[in-house]
N, C-alpha and C positions, 0 to 999 in steps of 0.2 A: 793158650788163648791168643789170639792173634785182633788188633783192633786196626782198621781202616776206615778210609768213607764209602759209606753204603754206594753199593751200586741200583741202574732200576729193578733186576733181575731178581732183587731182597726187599724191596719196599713191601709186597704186598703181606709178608711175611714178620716184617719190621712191626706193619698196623698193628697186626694180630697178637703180638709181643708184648707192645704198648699197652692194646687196651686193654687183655688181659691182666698184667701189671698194674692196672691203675685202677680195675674193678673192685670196686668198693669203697673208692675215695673219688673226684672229681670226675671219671670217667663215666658215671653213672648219670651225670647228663646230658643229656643227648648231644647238644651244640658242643659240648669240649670233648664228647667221643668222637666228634667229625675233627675235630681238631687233631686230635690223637691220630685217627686213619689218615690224615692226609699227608703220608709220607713224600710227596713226589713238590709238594710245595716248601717243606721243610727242607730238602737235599736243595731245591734249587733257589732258595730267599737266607738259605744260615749254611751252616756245615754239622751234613748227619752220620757222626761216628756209629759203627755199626761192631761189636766184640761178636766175634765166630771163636768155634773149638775147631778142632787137627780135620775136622769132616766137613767143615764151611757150615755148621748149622749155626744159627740164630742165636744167641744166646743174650743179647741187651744191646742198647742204643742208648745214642744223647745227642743233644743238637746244641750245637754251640752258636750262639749269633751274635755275630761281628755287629761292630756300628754299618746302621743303614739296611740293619734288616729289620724287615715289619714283623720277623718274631721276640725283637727285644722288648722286653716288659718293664724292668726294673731298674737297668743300668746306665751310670752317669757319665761321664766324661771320665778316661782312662781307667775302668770296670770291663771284666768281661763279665757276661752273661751266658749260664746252659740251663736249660730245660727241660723237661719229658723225659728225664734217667729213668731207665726200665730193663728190667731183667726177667727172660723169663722165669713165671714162677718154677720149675724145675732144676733152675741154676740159682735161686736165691739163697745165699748164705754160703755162695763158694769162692767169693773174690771179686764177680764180677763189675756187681755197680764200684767197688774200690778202683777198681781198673779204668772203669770208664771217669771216674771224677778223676784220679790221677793223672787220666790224659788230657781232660781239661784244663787242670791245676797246669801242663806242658804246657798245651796250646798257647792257654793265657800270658803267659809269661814271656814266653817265645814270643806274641805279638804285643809285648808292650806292656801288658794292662799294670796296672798298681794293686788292684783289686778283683776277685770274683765276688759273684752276689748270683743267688739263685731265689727262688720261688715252692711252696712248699706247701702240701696242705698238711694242716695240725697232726692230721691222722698218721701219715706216712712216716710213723716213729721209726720203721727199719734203715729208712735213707735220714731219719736224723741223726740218727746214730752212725752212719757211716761219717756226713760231714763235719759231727764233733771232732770224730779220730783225726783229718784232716785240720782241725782247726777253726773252722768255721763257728760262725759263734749269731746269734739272732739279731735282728735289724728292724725290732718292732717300726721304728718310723714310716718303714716301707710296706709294712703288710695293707693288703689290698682285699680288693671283692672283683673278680674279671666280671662276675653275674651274681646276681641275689642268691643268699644263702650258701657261696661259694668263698669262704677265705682262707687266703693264702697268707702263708708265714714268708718274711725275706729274713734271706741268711747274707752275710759276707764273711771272706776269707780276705785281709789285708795281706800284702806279697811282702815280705821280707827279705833281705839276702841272707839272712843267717837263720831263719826258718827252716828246720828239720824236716816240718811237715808239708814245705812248698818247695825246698832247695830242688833245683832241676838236678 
């Protein structure tokens, strides 16, 4: 598995990934499945890591947003923030979304942050379960509604130097 940032040549492909992925939790309304497809505003407002296998195909995305992008949601001063982890369903339960939070868990680190913090619907018990293993632990203060009938769980992961689960 090989992970970089998405080129345009993947985006429309990326969409289809996503919304796939998210069918049957927030993706199922309309206004956050345009969210989800708008791959080209995402690559160009945050940073959209893209995981391919040995054949360049699709296999999961995550968008990581720096301070000053209008996709952060929940993040404070010295916080990174990612969102929209997606795996094809085909590749679910082979590493993948681990790889992609792992590379944020880098990112973050690499640029500073103290803390990561993400966003989360209740439902998506597969990606809770991933960010347990990393450490991540829940932030009811921060759960939120983006639209009616729509809530989101916040998670954080504090950065440690002797952190097993975050050491670079």
């Amino acid at each position: 598995m090989h992970i970089s940032l998405a080129s345009p040549d993947q985006y429309a492909r990326i969409a289809e990934v996503t919304i796939a992925a998210y069918e049957g939790f927030a993706a199922t309304t309309e206004s956050y499945r345009k969210r989800l497809a708008d791959v080209s505003s995402r690559a160009n407002d945050a940073e959209l890591w893209v995981a391919t296998d040995a054949d360049g195909e699709i296999l999961g995305s995550v968008t990581r947003c720096p301070v000053g992008s209008p996709w952060r949601e929940i993040a404070r001063a010295g916080e990174g923030e990612f969102r929209m982890l997606s795996v094809t369903p085909a590749a679910q339960g082979a590493g993948v979304g681990a790889a992609l939070v792992r590379h944020m868990i880098d990112r973050c680190r690499a640029e500073g942050d103290r803390a990561l913090v993400l966003s989360s619907t209740p439902q998506m018990t597969r990606a809770h379960a991933i960010y347990r293993r990393f450490g991540f632990a829940r932030l009811p203060e921060r759960d939120w509604e983006p639209e009616p009938d729509v809530q989101l769980w916040a998670f954080t992961l504090p950065f440690t130097d002797d952190d097993p689960h975050t050491a670079a």
